[in-house]
C-alpha positions as CSV (number, residue, x, y, z in Angstrom):
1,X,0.0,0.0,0.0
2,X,2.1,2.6,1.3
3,X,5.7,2.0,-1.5
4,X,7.2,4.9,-1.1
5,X,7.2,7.0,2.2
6,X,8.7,10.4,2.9
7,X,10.1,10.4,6.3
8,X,11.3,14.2,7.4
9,X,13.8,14.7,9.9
10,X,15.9,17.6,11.3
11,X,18.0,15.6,13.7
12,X,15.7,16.7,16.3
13,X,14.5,14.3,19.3
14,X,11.3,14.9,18.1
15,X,11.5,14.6,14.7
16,X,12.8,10.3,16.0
17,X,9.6,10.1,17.4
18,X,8.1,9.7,13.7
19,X,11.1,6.9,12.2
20,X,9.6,3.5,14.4
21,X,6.3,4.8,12.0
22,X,8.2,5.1,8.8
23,X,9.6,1.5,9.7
24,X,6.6,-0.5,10.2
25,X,5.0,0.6,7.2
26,X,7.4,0.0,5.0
27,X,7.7,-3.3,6.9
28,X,3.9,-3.7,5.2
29,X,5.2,-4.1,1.9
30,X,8.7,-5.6,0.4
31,X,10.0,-3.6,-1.8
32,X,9.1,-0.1,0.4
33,X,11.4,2.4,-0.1
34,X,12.1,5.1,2.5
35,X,13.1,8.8,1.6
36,X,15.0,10.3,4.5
37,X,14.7,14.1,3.9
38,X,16.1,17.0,5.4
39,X,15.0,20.5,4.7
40,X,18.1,23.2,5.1
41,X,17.7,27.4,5.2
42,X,19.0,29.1,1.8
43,X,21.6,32.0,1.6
44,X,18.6,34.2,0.7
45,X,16.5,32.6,4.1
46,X,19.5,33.6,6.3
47,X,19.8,37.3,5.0
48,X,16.1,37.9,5.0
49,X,16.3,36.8,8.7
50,X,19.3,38.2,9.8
51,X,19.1,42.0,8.2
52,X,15.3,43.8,9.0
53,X,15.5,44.6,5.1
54,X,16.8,41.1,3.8
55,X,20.0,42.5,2.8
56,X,23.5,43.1,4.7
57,X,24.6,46.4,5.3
58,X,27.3,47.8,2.4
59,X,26.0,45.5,-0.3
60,X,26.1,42.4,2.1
61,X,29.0,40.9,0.9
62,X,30.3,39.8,5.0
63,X,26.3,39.1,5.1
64,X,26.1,37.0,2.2
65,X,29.8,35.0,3.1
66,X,28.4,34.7,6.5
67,X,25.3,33.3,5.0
68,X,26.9,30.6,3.2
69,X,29.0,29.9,5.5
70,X,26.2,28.6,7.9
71,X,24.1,27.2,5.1
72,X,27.3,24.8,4.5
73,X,27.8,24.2,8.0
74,X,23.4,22.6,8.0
75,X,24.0,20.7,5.0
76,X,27.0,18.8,6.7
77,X,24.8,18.5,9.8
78,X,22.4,17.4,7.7
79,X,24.4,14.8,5.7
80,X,25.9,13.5,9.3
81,X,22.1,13.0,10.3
82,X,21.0,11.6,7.3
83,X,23.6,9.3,7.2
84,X,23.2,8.0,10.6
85,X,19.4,7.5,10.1
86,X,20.2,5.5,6.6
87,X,22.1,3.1,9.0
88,X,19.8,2.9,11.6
89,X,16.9,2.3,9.5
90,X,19.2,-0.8,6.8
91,X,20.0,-2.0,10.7
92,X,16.2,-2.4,11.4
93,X,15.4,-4.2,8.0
94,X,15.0,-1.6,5.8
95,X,16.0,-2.5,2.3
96,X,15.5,0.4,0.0
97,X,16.6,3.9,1.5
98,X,17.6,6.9,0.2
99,X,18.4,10.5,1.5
100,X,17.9,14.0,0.1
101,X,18.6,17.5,1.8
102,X,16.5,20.3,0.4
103,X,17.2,24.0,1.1
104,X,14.1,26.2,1.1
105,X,11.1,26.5,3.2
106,X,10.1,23.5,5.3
107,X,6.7,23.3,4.2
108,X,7.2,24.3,1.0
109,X,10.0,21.5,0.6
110,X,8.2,18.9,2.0
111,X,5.5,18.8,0.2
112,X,7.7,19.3,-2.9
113,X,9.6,16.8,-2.5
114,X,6.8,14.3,-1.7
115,X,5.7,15.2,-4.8
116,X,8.5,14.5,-7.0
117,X,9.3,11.1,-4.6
118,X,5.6,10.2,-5.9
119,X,5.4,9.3,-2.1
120,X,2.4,7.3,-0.9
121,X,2.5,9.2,2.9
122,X,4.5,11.4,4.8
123,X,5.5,10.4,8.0
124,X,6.6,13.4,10.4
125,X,6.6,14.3,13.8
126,X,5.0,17.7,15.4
127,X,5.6,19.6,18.2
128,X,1.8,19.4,18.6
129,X,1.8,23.4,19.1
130,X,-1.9,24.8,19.4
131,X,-3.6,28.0,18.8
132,X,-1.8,30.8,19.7
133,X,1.7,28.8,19.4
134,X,0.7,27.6,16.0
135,X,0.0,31.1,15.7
136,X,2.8,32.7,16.0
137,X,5.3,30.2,14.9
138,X,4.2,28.8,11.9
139,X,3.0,25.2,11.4
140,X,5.0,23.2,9.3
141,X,3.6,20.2,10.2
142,X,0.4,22.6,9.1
143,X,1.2,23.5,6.1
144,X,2.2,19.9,4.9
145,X,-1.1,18.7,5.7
146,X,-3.1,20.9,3.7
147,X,-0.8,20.6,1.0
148,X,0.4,17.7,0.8
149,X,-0.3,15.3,-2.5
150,X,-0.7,12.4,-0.6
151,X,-2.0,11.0,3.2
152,X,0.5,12.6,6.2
153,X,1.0,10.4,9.4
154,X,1.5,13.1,12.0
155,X,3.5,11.7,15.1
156,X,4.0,13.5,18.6
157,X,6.6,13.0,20.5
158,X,5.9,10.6,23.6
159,X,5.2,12.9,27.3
160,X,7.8,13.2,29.8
């Protein structure tokens, strides 16, 4: 049923919560296929959020070195992640698994790449945030939903 499944993940302990999912489903069918993916901020993200204008201050150029600089430094946090959850998952059975890291807006990337993957779900965790929280911070988790080309499985982390 479910051949190909998106799993996100940010290295986050919360964002674990949703790969035990990911794995029993694709233990539902043989030749599942998991697509580890990791959404990363662009040079033009960092700017926009670092300078109240979006651009550095004497035509950026320290801003926009800067900028790169830490967009390099999450897509090698992001490879080390992805890397380690590859393992982890081929450890618990998982035959067919493959990674991507995505730079651009969460949401926006997520659904994306679920549609290019042709994925049958997405499987993601939430910080289950609520009204105002949701509010003011921006639902990813949200925004996926709605969006989304195919079912999302939607996993909260377990309570303290």
């Amino acid at each position: 049923m479910y051949r190909t499944i998106l799993l996100t993940n940010d290295g986050s302990e919360i964002a674990r919560a949703a790969t035990p999912h990911a794995v029993q489903l694709a233990s539902m069918v043989p030749d599942a296929t998991i697509v580890c993916v990791t959404v990363i901020d662009t040079v033009a993200q960092l700017l926009a959020q670092a300078t109240p204008s979006g651009w550095g201050y004497d035509g950026g150029r320290i801003a926009v070195e800067s900028a790169e600089a830490a967009v390099a430094a999450e897509r090698a946090d992001a490879d080390a992640t992805l890397t380690t959850l590859k393992a982890s998952l081929e450890a618990q059975g998982v035959k067919n698994v493959r990674t991507a890291i995505i730079e651009g807006h969460a949401g926006t990337a997520i659904v994306d790449a679920a549609t290019a993957e042709h994925a049958d779900i997405v499987v993601m965790a939430t910080h289950g945030r609520g009204g105002l929280g949701r509010a003011v911070l921006g639902s990813v988790a949200d925004h996926v939903v709605r969006h989304a080309p195919c079912p999302v499985l939607l996993v909260r982390p377990p309570r303290d």
